[in-house]
C-alpha positions in Angstrom: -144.3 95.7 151.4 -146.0 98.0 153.7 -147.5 101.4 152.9 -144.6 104.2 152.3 -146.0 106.6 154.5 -145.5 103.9 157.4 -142.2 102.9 156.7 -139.7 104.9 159.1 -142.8 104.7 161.9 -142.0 100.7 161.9 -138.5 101.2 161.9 -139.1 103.3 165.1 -140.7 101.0 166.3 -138.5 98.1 165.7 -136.0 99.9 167.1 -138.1 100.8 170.6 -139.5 97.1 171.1 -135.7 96.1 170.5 -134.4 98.0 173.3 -136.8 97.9 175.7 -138.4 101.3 175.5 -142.1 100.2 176.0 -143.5 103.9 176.3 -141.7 105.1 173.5 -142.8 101.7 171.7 -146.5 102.4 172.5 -146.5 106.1 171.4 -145.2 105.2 168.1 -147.7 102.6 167.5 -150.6 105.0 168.6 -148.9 107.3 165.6 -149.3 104.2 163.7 -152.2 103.3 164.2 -154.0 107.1 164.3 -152.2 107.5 160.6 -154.0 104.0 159.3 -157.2 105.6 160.4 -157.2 108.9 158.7 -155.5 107.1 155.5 -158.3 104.1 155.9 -155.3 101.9 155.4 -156.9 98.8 157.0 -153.5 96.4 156.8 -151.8 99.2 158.5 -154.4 99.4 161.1 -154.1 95.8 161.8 -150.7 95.9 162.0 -150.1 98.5 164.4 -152.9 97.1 166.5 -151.0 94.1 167.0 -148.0 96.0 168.4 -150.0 97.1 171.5 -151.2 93.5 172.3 -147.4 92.2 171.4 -146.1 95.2 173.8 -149.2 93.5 176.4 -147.7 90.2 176.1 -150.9 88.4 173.8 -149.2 87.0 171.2 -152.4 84.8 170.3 -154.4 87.7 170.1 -151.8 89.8 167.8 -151.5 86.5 165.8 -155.3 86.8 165.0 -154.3 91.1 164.2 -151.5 90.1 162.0 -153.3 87.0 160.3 -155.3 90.1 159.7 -152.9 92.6 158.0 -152.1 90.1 155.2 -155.6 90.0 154.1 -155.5 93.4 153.6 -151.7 94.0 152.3 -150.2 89.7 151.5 -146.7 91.2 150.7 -146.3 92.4 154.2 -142.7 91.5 155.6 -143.3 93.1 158.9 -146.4 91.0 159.4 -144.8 87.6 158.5 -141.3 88.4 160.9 -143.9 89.5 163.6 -146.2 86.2 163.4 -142.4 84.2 163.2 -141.7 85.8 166.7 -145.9 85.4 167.7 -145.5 81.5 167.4 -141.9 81.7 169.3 -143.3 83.5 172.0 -146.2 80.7 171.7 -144.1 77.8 171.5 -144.8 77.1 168.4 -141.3 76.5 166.6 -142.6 73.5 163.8 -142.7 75.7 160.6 -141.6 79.3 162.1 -139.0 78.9 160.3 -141.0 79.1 156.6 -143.0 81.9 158.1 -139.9 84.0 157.7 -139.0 82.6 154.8 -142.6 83.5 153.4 -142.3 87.0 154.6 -138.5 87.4 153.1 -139.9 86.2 149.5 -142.4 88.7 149.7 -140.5 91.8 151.0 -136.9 90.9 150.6 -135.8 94.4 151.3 -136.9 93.9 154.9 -134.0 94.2 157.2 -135.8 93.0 160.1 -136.9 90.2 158.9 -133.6 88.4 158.2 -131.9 89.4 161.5 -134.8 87.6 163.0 -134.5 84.8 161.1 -131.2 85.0 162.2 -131.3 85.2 165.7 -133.7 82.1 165.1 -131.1 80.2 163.9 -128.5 81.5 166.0 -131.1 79.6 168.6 -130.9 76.3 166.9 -127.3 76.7 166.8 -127.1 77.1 163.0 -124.8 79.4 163.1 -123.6 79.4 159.3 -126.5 80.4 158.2 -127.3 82.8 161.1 -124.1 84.5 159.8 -125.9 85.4 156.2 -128.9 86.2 157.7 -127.5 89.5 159.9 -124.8 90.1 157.0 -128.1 90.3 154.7 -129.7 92.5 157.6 -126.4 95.0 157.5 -126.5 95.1 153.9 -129.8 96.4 154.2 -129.5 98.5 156.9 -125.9 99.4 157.9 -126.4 101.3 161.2 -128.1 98.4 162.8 -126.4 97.9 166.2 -128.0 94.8 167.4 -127.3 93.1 164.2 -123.8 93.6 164.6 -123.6 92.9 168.3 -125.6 89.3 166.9 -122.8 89.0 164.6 -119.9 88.9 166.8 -122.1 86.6 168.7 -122.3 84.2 165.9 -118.5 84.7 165.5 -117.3 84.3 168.4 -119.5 81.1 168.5 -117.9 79.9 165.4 -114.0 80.7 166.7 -113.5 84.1 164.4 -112.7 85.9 167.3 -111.1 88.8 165.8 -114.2 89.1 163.3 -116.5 89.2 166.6 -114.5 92.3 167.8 -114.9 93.6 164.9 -118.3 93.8 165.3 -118.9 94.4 168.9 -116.9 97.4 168.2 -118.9 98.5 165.7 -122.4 97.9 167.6 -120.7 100.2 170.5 -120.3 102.8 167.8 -124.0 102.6 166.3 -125.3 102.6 169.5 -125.2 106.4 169.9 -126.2 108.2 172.8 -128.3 106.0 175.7 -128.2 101.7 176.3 -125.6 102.8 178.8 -126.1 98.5 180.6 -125.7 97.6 176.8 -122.7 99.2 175.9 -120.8 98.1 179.2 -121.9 94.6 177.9 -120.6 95.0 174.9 -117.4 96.5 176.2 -116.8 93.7 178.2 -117.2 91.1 175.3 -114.4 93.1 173.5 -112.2 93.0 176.7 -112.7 89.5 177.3 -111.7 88.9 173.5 -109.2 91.2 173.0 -107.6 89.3 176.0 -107.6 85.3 174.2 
C-alpha cells in the first residue's frame, strides 16, 4: 500500500498518463514528488521519480526508481503494476505476468493493478481471464472508463455483444467532459454493434 496522503495524487496521475495528458501528468508527479520531500517519505519519492522518466520514455531507468520504492515501502501495488508495464515497454514479457500478480497479493485493493493485468491478458488473448481482471478493477473503482471501454472489448472479442454495448455505453458516460477522439471511438463501436 502506498502512503495515504499520496493516494488520490496517484490516481490523478493514473488517470493523466491514461489519457495522454503528459503536462497535466508531469505536474502531478512534481506534487508527488515535492510532497515525498517535505514528508521524507523516501518510497514515495522514488516512486514519483519514476513517473517523470516513464513520462521521458526510460523505462530501464524508472525500473531501477521503482526497484527502489519497494525497498523503502515492499507492499507497494503501484510500484509492482508500474515495473509489469516497465518490462512490457522493455520487451521483457517472461514472468510480467507474476510481477502483477506479486503486486496484487500485496495491495489487492489496487484497481490499477488488475486492469493492467488485464489488458495484459487481453494481449495474449486470454480473454476469460481478462474479463475478471477489469470486472475486479470496476469493483474497485466503479467510474473507471477505460476499464469499461476494455470490457466491451473483451466482450465483443468473446461474442457477448450486447454485454460489450453495455459497456461502451457506460465508458461514454464516465468519460465526462473532454476525450472528445475517444468518445467518437466509442460511439462508433456502439453503432457498429448496435447494427449486428
Amino acid at each position: 500500500m502506498n502512503h495515504p496522503d499520496f493516494t488520490q495524487l496517484r490516481r490523478d496521475l493514473d488517470r493523466a498518463i491514461t489519457f495522454g495528458e503528459e503536462t497535466r501528468a508531469r505536474d502531478i508527479a512534481t506534487q508527488g514528488l515535492k510532497l515525498a520531500r517535505e514528508r521524507a517519505c523516501p518510497g514515495e519519492e522514488c516512486y514519483f521519480s519514476a513517473q517523470f522518466d516513464i513520462l521521458s520514455g526510460d523505462c530501464a531507468k524508472a525500473l531501477l526508481r521503482l526497484e527502489q520504492a519497494l525497498v523503502h515501502n515492499p507492499a507497494d501495488g503501484a510500484a509492482y503494476n508500474d515495473i509489469a508495464l516497465c518490462r512490457l515497454e522493455l520487451g521483457q514479457v517472461d514472468g510480467t505476468l507474476d510481477v502483477f500478480d506479486r503486486g496484487i497479493a500485496v495491495e489487492e485493493d489496487y484497481a490499477t493493478i488488475h486492469h493492467n493485468k488485464g489488458w495484459f491478458l487481453h494481449n495474449l488473448g486470454q480473454d476469460e481471464a481478462a474479463l475478471q481482471c477489469f470486472r475486479r478493477a470496476l469493483e474497485l473503482e466503479p467510474d473507471r472508463a477505460v476499464t469499461c471501454e476494455n470490457l466491451a472489448s473483451v466482450c465483443e472479442n468473446l461474442g457477448r455483444y450486447s454485454e460489450a454495448v453495455e459497456y461502451y455505453r457506460q465508458a461514454v458516460r464516465l468519460l465526462g467532459d473532454g476525450a472528445d477522439d475517444i468518445r467518437s471511438q466509442l460511439e462508433a463501436a456502439i453503432r457498429r454493434l448496435d447494427k449486428s
